[in-house]
C-alpha positions in Angstrom: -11.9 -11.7 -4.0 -8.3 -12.4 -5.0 -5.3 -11.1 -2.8 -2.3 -9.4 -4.8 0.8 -10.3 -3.7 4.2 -9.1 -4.0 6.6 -12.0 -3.5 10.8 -12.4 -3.8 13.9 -13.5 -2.2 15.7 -10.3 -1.4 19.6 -10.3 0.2 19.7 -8.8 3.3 20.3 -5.8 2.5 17.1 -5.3 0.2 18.2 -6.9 -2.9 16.5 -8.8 -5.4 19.7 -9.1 -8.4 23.5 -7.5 -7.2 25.0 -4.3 -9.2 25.7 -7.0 -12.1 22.1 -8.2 -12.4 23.3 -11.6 -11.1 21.0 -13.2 -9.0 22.4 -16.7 -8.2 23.1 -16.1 -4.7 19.2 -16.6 -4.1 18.6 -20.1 -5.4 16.1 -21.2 -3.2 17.2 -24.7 -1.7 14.8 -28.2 -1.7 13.2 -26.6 2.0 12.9 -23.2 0.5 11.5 -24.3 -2.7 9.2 -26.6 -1.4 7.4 -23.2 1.0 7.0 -21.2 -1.8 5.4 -24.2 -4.2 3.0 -24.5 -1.4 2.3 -20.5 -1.1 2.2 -20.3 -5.2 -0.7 -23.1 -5.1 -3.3 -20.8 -4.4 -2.0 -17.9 -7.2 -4.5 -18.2 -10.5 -2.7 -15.1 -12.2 1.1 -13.5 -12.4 1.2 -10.2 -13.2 4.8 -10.0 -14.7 7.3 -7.3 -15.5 8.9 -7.9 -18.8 12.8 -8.8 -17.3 10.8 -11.2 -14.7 8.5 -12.6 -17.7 11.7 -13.6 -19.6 13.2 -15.5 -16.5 10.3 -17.0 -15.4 9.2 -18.1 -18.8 11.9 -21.2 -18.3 9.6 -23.2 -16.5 7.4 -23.3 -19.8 9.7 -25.5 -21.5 13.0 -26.6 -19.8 13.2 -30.1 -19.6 11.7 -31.2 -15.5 11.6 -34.9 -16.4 14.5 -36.0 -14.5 14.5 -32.7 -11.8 13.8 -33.3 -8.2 9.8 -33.7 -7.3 9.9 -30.3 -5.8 11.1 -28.4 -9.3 8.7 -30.3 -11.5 5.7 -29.4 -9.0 6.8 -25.2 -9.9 7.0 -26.3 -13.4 2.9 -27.2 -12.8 1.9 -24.4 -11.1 3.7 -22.2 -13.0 2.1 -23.6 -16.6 -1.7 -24.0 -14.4 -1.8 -19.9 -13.8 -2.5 -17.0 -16.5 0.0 -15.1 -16.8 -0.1 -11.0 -17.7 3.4 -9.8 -18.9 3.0 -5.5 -18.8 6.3 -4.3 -21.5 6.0 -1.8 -24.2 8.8 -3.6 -26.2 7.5 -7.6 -25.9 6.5 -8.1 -29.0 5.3 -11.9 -28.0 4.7 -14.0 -25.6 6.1 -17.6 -25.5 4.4 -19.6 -22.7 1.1 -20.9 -22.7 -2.1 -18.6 -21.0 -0.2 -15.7 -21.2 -1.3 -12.3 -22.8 0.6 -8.2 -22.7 -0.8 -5.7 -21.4 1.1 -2.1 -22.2 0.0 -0.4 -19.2 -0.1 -0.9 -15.8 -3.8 -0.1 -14.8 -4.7 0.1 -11.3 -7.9 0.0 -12.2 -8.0 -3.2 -14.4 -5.8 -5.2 -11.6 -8.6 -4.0 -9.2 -11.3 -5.4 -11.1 -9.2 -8.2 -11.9 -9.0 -9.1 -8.4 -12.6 -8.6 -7.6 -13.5 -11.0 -10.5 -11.3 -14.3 -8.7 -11.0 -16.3 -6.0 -7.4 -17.0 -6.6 -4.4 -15.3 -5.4 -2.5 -12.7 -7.9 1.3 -12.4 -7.7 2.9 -9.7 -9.0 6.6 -10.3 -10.1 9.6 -7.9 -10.5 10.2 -4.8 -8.3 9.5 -2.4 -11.2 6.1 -3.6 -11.7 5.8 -4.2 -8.1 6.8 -1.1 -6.9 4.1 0.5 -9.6 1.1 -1.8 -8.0 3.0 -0.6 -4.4 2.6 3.2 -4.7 -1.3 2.7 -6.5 -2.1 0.8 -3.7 -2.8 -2.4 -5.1 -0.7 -4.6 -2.8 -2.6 -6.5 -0.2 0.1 -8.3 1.0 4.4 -8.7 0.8 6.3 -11.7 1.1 10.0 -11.5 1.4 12.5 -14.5 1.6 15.1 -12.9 3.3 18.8 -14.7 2.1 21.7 -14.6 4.3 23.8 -12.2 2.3 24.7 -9.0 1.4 25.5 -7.7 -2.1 26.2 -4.3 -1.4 23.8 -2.9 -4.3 22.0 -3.6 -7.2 18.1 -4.0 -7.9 16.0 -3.1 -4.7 13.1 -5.3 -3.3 11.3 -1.8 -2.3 11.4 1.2 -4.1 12.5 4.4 -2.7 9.7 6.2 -2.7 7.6 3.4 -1.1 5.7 4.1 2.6 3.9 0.8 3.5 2.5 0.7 7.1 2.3 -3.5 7.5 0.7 -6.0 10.0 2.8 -9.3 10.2 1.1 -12.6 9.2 3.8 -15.0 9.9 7.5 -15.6 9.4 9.6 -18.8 9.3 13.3 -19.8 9.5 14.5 -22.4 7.4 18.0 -24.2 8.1 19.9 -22.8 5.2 19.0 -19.2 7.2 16.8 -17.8 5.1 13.7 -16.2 6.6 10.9 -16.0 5.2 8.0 -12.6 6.4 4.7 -12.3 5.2 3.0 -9.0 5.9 -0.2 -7.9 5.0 -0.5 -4.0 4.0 -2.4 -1.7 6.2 -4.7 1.2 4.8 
């Protein structure tokens, strides 16, 4: 059975883009970026918000050849996984193994994850905080930045009550921390 995880960098604060929707304060250095490649090995399927589908969609086609090892090994394991983008406005996808869905349905990201042995992230706090409150979360990973932004997009939603058992954390030496909690019943 596949795990669902919800994975981001966040500010300190609990910030995933600042009050402008900017979001360059988060670019993970080679250290950083080289933990989460490892962690995103295992995912087979990323269940993508629309906004998070049209960022991501850049490793699809942006030229790696001359990018550090470390970039060009996302651009893989981005291309390798399916990819389900949930919007009622995309009218089309442009990235390989990638399909829309309208709705999110617990029910279908349930079976979904009974039917794999890979990992399932899901990308974007709106979707995420939809898969958060039905319960479809098994486990959050937050790369905690050193900074605060003051406002913006949060990692969490409001309305969110998670109780959480921590699997590991890690400090890397540009201080960002990275938590990974899996989600209690």
């Amino acid at each position: 059975m596949g795990t669902l995880i919800y994975s981001m960098l966040t500010s300190l604060d609990g910030y995933v883009a600042d009050e402008r929707g900017n979001f360059d304060w988060a670019e993970p250095d080679e250290e950083v970026h080289t933990f989460v490649n490892d962690l995103q090995r295992t995912v087979g399927t990323y269940l993508l918000g629309r906004r998070m589908y049209e960022v991501l969609v850049a490793w699809e086609t942006m030229p790696i050849g001359g990018e550090p090892a470390y970039i060009r090994d996302y651009a893989e394991i981005w291309q390798a996984a399916e990819k389900i983008v949930y919007s009622t406005t995309l009218e089309r996808v442009s990235s390989a193994r990638t399909r829309i869905e309208r709705d999110f349905d617990p029910g279908a990201v349930e079976r979904l994850k009974a039917s794999t042995e890979s990992d399932l992230v899901v990308g974007g706090p709106g979707l995420a905080a939809r898969a958060l409150r039905a319960g479809s979360v098994d486990e959050v990973q937050l790369f905690v930045v050193p900074v605060v932004v003051g406002g913006g997009t949060r990692f969490l939603p409001d309305d969110a009550r998670l109780e959480l058992e921590l699997l590991n954390e890690r400090r890397f030496g540009n201080g960002t921390v990275h938590l990974g909690y899996r989600t209690r019943e």
